[in-house]
C-alpha positions in Angstrom: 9.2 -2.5 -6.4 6.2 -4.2 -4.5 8.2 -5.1 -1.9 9.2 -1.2 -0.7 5.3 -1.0 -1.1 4.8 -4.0 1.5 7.6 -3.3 3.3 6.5 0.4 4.2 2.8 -0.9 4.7 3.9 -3.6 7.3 5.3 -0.6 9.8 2.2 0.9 9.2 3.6 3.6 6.6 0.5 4.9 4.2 1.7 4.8 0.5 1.3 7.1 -2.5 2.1 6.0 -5.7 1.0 6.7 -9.4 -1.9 4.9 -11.0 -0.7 2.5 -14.1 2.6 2.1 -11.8 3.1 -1.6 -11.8 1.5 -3.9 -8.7 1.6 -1.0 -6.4 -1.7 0.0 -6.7 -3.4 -3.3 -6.8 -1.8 -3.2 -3.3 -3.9 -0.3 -1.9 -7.6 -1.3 -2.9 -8.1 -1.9 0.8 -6.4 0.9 1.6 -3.2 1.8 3.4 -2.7 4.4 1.0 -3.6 6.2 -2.5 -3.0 6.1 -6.0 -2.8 9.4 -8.3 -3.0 9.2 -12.0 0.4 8.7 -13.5 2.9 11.4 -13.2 0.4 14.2 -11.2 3.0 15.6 -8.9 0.6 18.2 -7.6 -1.8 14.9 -6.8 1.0 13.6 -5.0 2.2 16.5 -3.0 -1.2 17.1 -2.6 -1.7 13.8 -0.7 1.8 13.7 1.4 0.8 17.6 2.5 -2.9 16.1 3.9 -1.3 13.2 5.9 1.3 15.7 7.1 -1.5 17.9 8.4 -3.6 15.2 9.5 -1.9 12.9 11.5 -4.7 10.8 12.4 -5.9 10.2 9.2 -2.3 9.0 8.3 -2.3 6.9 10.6 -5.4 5.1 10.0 -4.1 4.8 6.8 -1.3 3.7 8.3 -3.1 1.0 10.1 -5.4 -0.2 7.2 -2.0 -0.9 5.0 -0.7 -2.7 8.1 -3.4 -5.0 8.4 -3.4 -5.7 4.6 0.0 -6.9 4.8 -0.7 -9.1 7.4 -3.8 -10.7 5.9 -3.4 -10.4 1.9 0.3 -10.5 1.5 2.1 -12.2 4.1 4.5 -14.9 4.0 2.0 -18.1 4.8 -0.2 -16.8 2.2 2.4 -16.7 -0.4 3.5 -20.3 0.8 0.3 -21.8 0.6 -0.7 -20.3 -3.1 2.3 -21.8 -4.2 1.9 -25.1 -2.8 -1.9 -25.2 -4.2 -0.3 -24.3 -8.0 2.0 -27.3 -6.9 -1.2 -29.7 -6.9 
């Protein structure tokens, strides 16, 4: 669901998650995490293993996804759109 994706991005959490999964990777384009094509476990272990052995690199990852939250998807953005489709 999109909002475990936001929710994990907001405390600065990087996400994986499979290409062709729904919204979640429309989420990532500015980063915060990575998409894999759909159903590549080895992809996927693949990425967890690097953040686990790079804990900077997660971090900034970590950081970006944050900040995308708090600039694409937050709460006052999702007001305003819906006032503009209310004219």
């Amino acid at each position: 669901f999109p909002c475990v994706v936001h929710g994990a991005m907001a405390c600065g959490l990087p996400v994986v998650c499979f290409d062709q999964s729904g919204g979640a990777p429309s989420m990532l384009v500015d980063g915060g995490g990575t998409a894999v094509d759909f159903g590549d476990l080895t992809a996927l272990g693949e990425v967890v293993t690097g953040w686990c052995r790079d804990p900077d690199q997660r971090r900034r990852e970590g950081e970006r996804g944050r900040e995308t939250v708090r600039t694409r998807f937050s709460m006052d953005r999702y007001v305003e759109a819906l006032r503009e489709l209310g004219g």
